[in-house]
Backbone as a printed PyTorch tensor [residue, N CA C, xyz], in Angstrom:
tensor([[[  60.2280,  -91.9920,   19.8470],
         [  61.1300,  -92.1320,   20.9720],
         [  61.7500,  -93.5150,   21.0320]],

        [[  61.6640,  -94.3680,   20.1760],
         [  62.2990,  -95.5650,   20.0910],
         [  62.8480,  -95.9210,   19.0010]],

        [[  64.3410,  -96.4160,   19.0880],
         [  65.3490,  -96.3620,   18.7190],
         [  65.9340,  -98.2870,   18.1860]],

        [[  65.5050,  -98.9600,   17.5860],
         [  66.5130,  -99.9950,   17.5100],
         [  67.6970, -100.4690,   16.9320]],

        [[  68.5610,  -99.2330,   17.0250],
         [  69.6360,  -99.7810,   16.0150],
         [  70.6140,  -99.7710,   17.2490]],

        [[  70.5180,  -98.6740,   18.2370],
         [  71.0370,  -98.2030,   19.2810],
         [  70.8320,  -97.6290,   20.1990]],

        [[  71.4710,  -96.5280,   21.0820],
         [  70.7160,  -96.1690,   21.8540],
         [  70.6810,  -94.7050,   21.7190]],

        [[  69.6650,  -94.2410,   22.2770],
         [  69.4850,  -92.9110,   21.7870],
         [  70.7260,  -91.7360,   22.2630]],

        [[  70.6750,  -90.7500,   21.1480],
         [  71.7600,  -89.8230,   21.6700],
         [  71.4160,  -88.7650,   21.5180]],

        [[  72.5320,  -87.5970,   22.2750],
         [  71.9340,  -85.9810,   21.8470],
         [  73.5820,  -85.7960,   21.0900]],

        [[  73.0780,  -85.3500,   20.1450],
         [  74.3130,  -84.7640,   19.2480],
         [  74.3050,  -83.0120,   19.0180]],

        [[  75.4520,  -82.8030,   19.3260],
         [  75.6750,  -80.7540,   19.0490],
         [  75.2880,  -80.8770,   17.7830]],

        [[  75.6080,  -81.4940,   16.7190],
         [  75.1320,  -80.9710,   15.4210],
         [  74.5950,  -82.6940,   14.6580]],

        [[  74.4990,  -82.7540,   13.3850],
         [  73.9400,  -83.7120,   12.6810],
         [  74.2440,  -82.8920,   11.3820]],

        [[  75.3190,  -83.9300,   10.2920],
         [  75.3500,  -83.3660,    9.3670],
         [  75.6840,  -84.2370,    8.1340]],

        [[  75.7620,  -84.3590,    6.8980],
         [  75.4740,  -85.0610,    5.8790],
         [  77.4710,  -85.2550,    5.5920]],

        [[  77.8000,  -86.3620,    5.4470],
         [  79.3130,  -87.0430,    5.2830],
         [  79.6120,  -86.4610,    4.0700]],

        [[  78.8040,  -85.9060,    3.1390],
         [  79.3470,  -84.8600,    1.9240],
         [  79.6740,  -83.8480,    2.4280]],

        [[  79.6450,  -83.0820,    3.3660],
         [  80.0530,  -81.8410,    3.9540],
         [  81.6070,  -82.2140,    4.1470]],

        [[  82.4260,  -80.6310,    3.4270],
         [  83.5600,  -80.6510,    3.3630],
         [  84.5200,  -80.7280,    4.6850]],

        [[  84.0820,  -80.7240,    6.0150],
         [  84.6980,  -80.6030,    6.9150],
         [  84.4520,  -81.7740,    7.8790]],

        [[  83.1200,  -82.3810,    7.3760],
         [  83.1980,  -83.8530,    7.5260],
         [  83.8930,  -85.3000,    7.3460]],

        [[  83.5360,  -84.7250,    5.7270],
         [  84.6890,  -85.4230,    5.0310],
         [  86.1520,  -85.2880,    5.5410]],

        [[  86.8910,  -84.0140,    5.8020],
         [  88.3490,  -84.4160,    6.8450],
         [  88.3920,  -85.0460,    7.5490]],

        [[  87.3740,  -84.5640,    8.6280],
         [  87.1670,  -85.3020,    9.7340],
         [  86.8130,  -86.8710,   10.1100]],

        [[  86.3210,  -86.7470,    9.1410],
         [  86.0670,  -88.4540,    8.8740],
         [  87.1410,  -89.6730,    8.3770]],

        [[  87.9600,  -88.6230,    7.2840],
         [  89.3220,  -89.1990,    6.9740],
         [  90.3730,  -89.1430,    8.0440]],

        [[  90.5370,  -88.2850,    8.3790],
         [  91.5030,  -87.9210,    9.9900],
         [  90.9740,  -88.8510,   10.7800]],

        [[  89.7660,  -89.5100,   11.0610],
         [  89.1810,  -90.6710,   12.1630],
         [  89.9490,  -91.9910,   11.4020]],

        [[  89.6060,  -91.9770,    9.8360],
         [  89.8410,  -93.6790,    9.2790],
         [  88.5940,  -93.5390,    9.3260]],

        [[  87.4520,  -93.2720,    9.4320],
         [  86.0980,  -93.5800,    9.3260],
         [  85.5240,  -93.7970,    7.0310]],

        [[  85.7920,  -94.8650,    6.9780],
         [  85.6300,  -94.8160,    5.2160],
         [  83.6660,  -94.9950,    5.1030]],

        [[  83.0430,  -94.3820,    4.2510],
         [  81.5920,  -94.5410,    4.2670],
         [  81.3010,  -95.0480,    2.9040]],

        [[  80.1720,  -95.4500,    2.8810],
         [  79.4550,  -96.4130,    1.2820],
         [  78.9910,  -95.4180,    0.7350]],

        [[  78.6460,  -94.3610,    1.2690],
         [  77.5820,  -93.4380,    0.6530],
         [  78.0500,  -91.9260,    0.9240]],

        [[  77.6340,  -91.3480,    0.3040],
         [  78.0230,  -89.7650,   -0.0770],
         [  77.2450,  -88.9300,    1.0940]],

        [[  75.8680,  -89.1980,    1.2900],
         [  74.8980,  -88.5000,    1.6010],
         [  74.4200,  -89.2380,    3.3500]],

        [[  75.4850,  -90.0820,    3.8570],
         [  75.1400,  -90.6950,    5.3550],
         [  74.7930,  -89.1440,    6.1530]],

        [[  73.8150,  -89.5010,    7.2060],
         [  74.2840,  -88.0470,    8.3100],
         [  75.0870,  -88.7470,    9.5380]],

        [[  75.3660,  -87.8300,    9.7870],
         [  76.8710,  -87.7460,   10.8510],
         [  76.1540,  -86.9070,   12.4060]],

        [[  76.1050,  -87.8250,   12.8800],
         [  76.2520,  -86.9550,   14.3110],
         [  77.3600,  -86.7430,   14.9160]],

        [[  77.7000,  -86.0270,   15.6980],
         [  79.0390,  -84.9460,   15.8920],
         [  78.7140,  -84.6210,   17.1450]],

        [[  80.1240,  -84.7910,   17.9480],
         [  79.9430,  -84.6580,   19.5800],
         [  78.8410,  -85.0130,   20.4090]],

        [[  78.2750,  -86.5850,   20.5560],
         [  77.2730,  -87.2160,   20.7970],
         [  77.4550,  -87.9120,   22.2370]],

        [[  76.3450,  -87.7400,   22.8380],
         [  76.3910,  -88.5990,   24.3450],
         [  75.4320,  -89.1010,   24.2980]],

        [[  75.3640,  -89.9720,   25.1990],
         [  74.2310,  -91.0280,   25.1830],
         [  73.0140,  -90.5960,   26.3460]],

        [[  71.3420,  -90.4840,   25.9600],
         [  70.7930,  -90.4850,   26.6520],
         [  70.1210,  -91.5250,   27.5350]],

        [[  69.7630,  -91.9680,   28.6490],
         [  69.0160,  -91.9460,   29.3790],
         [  67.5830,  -92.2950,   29.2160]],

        [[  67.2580,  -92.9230,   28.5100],
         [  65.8070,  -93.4940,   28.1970],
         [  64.4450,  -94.3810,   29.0390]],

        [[  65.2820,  -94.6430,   29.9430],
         [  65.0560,  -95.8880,   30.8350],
         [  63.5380,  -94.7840,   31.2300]],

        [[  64.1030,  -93.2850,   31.7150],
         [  63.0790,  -92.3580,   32.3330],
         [  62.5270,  -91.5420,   31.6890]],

        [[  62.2200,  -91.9180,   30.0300],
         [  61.7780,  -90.9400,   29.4500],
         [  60.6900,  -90.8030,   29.5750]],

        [[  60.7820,  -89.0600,   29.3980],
         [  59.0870,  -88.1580,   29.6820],
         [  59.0720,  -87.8830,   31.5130]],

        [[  60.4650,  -88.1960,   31.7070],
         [  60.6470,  -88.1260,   33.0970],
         [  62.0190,  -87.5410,   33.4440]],

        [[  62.3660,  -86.9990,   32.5980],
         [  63.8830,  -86.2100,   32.7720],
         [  64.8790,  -86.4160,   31.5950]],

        [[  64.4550,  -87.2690,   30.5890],
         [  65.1660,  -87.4910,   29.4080],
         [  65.1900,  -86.1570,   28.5550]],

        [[  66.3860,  -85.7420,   28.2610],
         [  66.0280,  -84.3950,   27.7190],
         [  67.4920,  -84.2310,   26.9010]],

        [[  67.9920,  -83.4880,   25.6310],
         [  68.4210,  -83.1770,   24.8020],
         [  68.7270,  -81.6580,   24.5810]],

        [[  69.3660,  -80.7580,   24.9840],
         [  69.2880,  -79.1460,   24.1860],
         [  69.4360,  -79.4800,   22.9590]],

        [[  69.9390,  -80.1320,   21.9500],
         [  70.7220,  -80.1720,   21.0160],
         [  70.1410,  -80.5990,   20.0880]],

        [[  70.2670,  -82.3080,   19.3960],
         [  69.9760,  -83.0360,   18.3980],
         [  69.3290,  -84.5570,   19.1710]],

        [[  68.3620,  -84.6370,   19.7590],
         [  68.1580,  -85.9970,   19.9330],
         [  67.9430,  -87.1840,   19.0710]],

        [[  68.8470,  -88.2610,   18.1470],
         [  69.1550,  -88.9260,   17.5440],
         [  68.9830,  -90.5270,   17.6120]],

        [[  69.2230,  -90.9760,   16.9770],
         [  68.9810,  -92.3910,   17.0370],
         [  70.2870,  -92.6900,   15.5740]],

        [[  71.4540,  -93.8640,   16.3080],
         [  72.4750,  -93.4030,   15.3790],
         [  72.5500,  -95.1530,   14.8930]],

        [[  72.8880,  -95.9170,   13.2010],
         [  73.0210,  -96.8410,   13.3590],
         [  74.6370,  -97.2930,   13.8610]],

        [[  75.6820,  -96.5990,   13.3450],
         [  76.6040,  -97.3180,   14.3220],
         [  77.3040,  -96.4270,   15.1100]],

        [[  77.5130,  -96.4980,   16.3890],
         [  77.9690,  -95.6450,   17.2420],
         [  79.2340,  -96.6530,   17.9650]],

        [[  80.0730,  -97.3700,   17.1430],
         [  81.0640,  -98.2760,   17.6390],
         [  82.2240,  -97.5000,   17.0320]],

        [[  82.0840,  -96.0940,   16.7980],
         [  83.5250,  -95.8300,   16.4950],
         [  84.1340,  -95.4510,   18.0880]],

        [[  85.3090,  -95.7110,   18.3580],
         [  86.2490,  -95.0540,   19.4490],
         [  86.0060,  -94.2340,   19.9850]],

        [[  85.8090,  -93.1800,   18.7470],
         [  85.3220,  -91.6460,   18.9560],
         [  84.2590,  -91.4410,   19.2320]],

        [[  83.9250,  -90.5440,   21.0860],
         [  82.8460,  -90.1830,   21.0660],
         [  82.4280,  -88.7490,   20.3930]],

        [[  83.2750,  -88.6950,   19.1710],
         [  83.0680,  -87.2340,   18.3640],
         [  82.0580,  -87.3600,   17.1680]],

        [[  82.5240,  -88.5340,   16.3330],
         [  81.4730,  -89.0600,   15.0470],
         [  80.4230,  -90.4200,   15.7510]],

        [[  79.0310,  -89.8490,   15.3010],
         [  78.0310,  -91.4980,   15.3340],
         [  77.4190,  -91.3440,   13.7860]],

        [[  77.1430,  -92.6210,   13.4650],
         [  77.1220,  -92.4320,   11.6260],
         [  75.2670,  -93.4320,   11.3420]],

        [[  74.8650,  -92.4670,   10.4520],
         [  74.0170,  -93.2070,   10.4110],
         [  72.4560,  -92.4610,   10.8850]],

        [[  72.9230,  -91.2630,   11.5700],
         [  71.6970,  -90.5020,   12.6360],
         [  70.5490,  -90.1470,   11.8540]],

        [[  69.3430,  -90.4550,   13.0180],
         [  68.0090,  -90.2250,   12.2360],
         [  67.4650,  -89.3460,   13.5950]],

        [[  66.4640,  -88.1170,   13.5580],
         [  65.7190,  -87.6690,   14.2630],
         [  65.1460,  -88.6020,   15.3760]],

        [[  64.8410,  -88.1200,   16.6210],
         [  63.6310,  -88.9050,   17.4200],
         [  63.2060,  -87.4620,   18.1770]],

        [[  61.9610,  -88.2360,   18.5230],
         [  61.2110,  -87.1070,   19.3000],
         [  61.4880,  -87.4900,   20.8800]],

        [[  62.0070,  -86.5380,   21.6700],
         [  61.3560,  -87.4340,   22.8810],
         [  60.5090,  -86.6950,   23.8680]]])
């Protein structure tokens, strides 16, 4: 449940920047990546941690993303699992 790159998020999906519809999407952002195989979180909001185990909650993908400074709150790059 702890996160230091950022702050935690719930993402609808999580998916690898080699995926062909990523890859558009990622070019259509300007988003350029080092690596083939980054995961991508996709339509991401930010949770609420302050109260976790106390209403912090996710349907989706709860994440931990390293950069979430794009514009877009559509791509966060970088996403790793968390439990919460």
């Amino acid at each position: 449940s702890q996160c230091n790159t950022g702050p935690v998020q719930c993402c609808q999906s999580v998916q690898s920047s080699g995926d062909p519809g990523v890859t558009s999407l990622l070019g259509l952002l300007g988003i350029v990546l080092d690596g083939a195989n980054v995961p991508i979180g996709l339509t991401c909001s930010p949770i609420n941690v302050l109260g976790l185990g106390q209403g912090a909650s996710c349907d989706a993908n709860p994440v931990c993303c390293e950069d979430n400074s794009s514009e877009y709150s559509l791509v966060s790059v970088g996403c790793v699992p968390v439990n919460l």
